[in-house]
N, C-alpha and C positions, 0 to 999 in steps of 0.2 A: 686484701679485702676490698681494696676500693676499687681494683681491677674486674672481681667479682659483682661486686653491687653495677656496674659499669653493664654486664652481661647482661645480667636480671634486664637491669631497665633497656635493654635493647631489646630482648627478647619481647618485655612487657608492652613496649610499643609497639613491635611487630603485629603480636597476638591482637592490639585495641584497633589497628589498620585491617588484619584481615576479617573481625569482627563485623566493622564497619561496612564493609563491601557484603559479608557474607549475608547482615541484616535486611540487606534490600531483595534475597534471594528468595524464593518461592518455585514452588516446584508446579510443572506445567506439566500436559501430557505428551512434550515432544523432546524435552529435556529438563534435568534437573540441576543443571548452571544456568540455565534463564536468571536474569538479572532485572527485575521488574523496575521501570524506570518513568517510570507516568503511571500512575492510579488513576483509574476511571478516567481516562481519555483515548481516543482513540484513533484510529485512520491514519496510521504515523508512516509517514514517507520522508527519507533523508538524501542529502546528497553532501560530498567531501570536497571541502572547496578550500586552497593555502591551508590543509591541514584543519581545518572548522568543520561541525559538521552541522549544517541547516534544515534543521526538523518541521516538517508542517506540521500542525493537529487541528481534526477537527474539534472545536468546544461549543459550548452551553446547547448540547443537544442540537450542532449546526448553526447555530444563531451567528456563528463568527469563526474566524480563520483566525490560528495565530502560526505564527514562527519563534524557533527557540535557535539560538546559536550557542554551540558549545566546544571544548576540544575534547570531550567526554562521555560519550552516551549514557555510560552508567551515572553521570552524575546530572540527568537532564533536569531532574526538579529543581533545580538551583540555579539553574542555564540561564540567560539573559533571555527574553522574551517579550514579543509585542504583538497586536493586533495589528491584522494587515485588510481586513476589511471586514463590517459588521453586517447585522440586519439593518435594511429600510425601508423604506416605504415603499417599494418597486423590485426587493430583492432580497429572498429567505433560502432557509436550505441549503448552507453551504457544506456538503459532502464531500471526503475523499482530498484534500487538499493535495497540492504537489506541487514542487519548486524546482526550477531547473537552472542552472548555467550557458547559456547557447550563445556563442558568437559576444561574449562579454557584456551581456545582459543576463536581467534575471527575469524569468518566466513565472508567475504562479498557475497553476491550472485548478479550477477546481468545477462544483457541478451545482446549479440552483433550481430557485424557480418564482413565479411570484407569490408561491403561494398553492396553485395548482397544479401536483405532481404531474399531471400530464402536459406542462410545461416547461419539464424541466429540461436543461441545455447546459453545454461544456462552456463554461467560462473562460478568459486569459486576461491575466494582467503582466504589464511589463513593467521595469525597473533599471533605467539604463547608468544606475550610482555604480561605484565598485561594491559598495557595504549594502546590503537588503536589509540590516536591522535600523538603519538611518533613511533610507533611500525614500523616495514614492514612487509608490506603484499605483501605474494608469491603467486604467480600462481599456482594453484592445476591441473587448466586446465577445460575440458569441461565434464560435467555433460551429461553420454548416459542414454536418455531419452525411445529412442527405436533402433531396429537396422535397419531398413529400412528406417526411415523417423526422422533425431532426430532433426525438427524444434522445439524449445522454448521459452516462452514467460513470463514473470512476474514470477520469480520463489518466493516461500515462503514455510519456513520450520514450520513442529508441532512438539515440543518434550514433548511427554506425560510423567506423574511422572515415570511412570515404565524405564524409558529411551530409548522406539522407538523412532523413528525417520521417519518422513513423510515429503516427499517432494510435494507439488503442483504446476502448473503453470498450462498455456492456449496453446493450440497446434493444430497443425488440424489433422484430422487423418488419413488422407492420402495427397501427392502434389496438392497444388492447379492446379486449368484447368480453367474451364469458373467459376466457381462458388469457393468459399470458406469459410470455417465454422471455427470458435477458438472453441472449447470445453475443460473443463476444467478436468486433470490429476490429480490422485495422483498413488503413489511409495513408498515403504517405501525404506527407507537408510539402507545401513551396518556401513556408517562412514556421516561425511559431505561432501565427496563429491562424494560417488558410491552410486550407485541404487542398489537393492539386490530383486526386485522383477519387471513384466513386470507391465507397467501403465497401472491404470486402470482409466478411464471415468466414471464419477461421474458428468455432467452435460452439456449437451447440447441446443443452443439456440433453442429451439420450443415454445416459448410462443409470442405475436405479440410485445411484450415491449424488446425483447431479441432480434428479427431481422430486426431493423430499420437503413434503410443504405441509405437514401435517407434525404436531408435538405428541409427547408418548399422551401428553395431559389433555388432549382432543382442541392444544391453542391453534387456530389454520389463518389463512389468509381467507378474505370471503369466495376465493374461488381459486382451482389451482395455476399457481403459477411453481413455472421449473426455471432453475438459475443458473446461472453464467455469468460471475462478475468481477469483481477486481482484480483487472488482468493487469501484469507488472511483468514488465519487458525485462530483460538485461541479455549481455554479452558472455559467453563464457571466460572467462581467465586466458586461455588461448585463444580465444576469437572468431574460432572455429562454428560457435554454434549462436544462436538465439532462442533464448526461454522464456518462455511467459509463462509464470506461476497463476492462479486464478483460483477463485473462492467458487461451490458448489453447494446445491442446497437452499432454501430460505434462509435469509440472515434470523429471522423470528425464531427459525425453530433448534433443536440441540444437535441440528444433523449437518451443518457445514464442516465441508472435506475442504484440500485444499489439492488442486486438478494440475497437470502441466503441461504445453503445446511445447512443442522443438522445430525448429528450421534450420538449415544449412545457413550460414550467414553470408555467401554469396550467392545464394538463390533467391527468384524473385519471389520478396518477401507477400505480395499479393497476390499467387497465384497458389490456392487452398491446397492442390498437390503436393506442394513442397514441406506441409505443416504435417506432423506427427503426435498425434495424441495418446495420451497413454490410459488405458481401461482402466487400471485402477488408481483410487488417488493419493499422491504424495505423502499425504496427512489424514487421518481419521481422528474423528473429535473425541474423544474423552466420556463416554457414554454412562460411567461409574461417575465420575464428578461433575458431570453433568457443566463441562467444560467445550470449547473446537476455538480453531485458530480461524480466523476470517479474514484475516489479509496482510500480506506479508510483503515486506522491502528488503534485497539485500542492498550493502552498501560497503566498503571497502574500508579495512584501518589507515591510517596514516603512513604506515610503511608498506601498504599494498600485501604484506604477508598473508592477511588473514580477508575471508569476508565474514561480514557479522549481519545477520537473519533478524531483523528489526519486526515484529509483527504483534497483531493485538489478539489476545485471547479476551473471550466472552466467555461470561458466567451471568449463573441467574443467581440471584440475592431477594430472596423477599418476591418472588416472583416479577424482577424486573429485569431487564438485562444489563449487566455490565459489563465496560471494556477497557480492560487493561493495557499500556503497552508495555512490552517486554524485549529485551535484545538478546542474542548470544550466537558465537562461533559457529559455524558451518563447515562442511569438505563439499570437496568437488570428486565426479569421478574423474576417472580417466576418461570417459565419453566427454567430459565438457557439461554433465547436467551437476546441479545443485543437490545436496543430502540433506535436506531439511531434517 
């Protein structure tokens, strides 16, 4: 009997554990193991550092950058977390955050402005502690993008094994007027926070999934703009390839896709020939739920087995928009691209 009751309550704790996990689960339009892991935050970029993994979010509507450290992504609301820099008198708009490892510092990247959008520019701050949830981080300052026009937008760094260094984001390429385009940049770096070559344009919206700026509900921009943005570098698994995932579409409206660029990873990553785009996009939004995925991170488990597909789904609520983040498992092809 008591061998039996023994059973029971093993199993009965099993069942309260997988409970538990399965509670935070919510079904998306790209999978239904998604693991919802932040409510109503957004912009989530991680990296795996001594087995941790180092989450940026943007919060209070941009007003502030925070960082969460955990060994758990499913368990990030509970993560240790701090503010790594707010709003102030000289600097709002913090967009897009991102943290890096590079040469035993820590980088954050993120995107501002004072105020007016057409001010806005790639940020960096350094961290030269081992621990970035104790450490300070300094201002390096602003990232020149170009020198006539240096508007930026979602920045994200590739550091290939040879140790270059590439910078991307989304920009327009020249001042807005009646009309306005994001196309998406890369640069390669001297350091982490100077550019060492002029940007080059590696993807612009021309496909009809790329320039939707209009709602079924008649919500638009006051003029059309066509998009190209948060482009997220990585390496294939065998190292063979480079992919930049990217967001398409007005972030306002229900029609963001999510696009993919490819390069040989010893080809020169600045010359537009060697970049491969694909017609249609990776991802299509949820048009029934009235749901799309707007920006996405992979990032690797602890034992390198697995990558896990970190990205924020938006939804509207009460006609506002919300953005969740969410994590879960991905495959690779054999090509080396990513199966979101």
């Amino acid at each position: 009997m008591k061998k039996k009751y023994t059973l029971y309550l093993f199993i009965f704790v099993c069942a309260l554990a997988i409970l538990s996990c399965q509670s935070a689960k919510q079904p998306t339009p790209a999978s239904s193991d998604a693991v919802l892991v932040l409510p109503e935050l957004g912009y989530p970029q991680a990296m795996l550092h001594n087995g941790r993994y180092y989450l940026t979010i943007q919060a209070l509507g941009g007003r502030s950058v925070e960082l969460y450290a955990t060994t758990d992504l499913c368990q990030m609301e509970k993560a240790e977390h701090r503010v790594i820099i707010a709003e102030n008198d000289s600097l709002t708009h913090f967009w897009s955050p991102e943290i890096y490892r590079i040469d035993n510092r820590w980088y954050l990247y993120f995107e501002g402005d004072d105020g007016n959008t057409d001010n806005h520019h790639l940020y960096v701050m350094e961290c030269s502690d081992d621990d970035p949830m104790t450490g300070q981080f300094v201002t390096k300052g602003v990232i020149d993008t170009h020198a006539e026009w240096n508007y930026g937008i979602h920045p994200s760094l590739l550091q290939l094994p040879s140790g270059e260094l590439y910078l991307f984001w989304s920009g327009w390429p020249k001042r807005r007027n009646e009309t306005e385009t994001q196309c998406i940049y890369i640069a390669r770096m001297e350091n982490p926070w100077t550019t060492s070559s002029d940007r080059v344009m590696i993807s612009e919206p021309e496909y009809e999934w790329e320039r939707q700026w209009i709602n079924p509900d008649g919500n638009r921009s006051a003029y059309p703009i066509y998009v190209n943005e948060n482009p997220e570098a990585f390496l294939s698994p065998d190292g063979n390839h480079v992919v930049v995932l990217y967001s398409a579409s007005g972030i306002w409206t229900e029609y963001t896709a999510l696009g993919m660029l490819t390069a040989p990873a010893q080809a020169n990553l600045l010359d537009t020939a060697v970049w491969t785009k694909r017609q249609e996009p990776v991802m299509l939004p949820d048009t029934i739920n009235r749901t799309c995925i707007n920006n996405v991170y992979l990032v690797s488990t602890p034992d390198s087995q697995q990558t896990q597909l970190l990205y924020e789904l938006k939804r509207r609520e009460n006609g506002n928009i919300i953005r969740d983040t969410y994590v879960r498992p991905i495959r690779w092809t054999p090509e080396g691209e990513p199966m979101p």
